[in-house]
N, C-alpha and C positions, 0 to 999 in steps of 0.2 A: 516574213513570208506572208503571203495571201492568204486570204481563208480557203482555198483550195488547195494548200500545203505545196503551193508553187514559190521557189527561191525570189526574191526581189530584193533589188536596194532600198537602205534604211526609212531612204525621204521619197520611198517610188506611194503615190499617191492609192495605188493598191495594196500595199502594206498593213496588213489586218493586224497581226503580232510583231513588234521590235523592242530589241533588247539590244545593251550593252555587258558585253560580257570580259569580267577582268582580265582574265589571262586564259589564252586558247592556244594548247599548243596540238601539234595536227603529224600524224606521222600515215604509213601507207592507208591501215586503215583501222587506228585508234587515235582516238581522240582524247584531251585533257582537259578540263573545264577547271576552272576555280576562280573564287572569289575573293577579294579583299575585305578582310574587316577590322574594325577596332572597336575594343572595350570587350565586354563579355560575352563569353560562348554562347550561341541560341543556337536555334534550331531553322536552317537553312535549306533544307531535300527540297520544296515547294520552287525556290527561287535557282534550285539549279536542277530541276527535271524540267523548268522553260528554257533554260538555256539546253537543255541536252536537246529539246527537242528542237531549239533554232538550227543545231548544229547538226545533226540529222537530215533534217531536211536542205540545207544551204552545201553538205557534204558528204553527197553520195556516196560514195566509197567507204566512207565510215561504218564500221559494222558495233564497232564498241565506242562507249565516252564513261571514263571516269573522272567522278566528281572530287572537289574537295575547298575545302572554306579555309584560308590561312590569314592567320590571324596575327596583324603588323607589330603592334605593339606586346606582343605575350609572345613572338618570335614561336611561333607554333603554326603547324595545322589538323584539321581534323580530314580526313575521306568522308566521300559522302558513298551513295551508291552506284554500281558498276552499270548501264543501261545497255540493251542490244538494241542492231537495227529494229528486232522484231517489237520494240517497247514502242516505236514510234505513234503508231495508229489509237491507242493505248493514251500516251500521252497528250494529242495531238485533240482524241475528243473529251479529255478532261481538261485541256485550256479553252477551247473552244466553250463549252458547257459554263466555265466559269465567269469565260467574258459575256454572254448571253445572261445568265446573271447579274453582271455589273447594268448591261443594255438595258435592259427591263427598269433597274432598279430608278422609279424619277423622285425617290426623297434626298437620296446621297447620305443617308445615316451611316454612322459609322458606328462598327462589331464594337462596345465594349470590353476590354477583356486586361489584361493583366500589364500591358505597355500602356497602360491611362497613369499607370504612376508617374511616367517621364514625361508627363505634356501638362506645359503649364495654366491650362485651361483645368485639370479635375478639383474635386470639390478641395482636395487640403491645400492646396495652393494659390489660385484665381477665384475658385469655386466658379466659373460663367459656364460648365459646360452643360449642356442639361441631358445628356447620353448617359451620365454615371452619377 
């Protein structure tokens, strides 16, 4: 969608927010969002309140979207959270807010945080990364 939370296609040159989203299934007017994963359970609401909120905007009629992250290999899934129309605006300027963040940011540092174990740049394994 636009940064005016106007509907557009993927590769339309106005395109402020686009996403791929796993599985979207669409009835009068609820919608079902979910995600494909493998390996182990994390914590996913961030990566599907953007999808809810593409799905929102791209699907008027939509009054509800429930989430959920199903997981290939553990033959499972978990639910995420239940979102109304009324969560759009809500949602809409905390991606907004977030990408203006990214905007601004001209070092490109990256958050330290607890997935530096799996990148084989930190210190117990390359050691080259100089963020952690």
């Amino acid at each position: 969608c636009t940064i005016n939370m106007t509907p557009c296609d993927y590769n339309d040159p106005n395109a402020y927010f686009r996403g791929v989203i796993d599985t979207l299934e669409l009835s009068d007017v609820v919608a079902q969002v979910g995600d494909w994963k493998t390996g182990k359970k994390g914590e996913y609401d961030n990566q599907l309140s953007f999808y809810t909120m593409l799905v929102l905007v791209n699907f008027p009629n939509i009054k509800s979207v429930l989430t959920r992250i199903r997981y290939l290999d553990l033959g499972s899934s978990t639910p995420g959270i239940e979102y109304k129309r009324r969560d759009l605006d809500a949602l809409f300027t905390n991606w907004v807010s977030c990408s203006k963040r990214m905007e601004r940011d001209k070092i490109r540092s990256p958050t330290p945080g607890i997935h530096c174990i799996w990148c084989p740049y930190n210190a117990k394994k390359m050691g080259l990364c100089k963020w952690n």
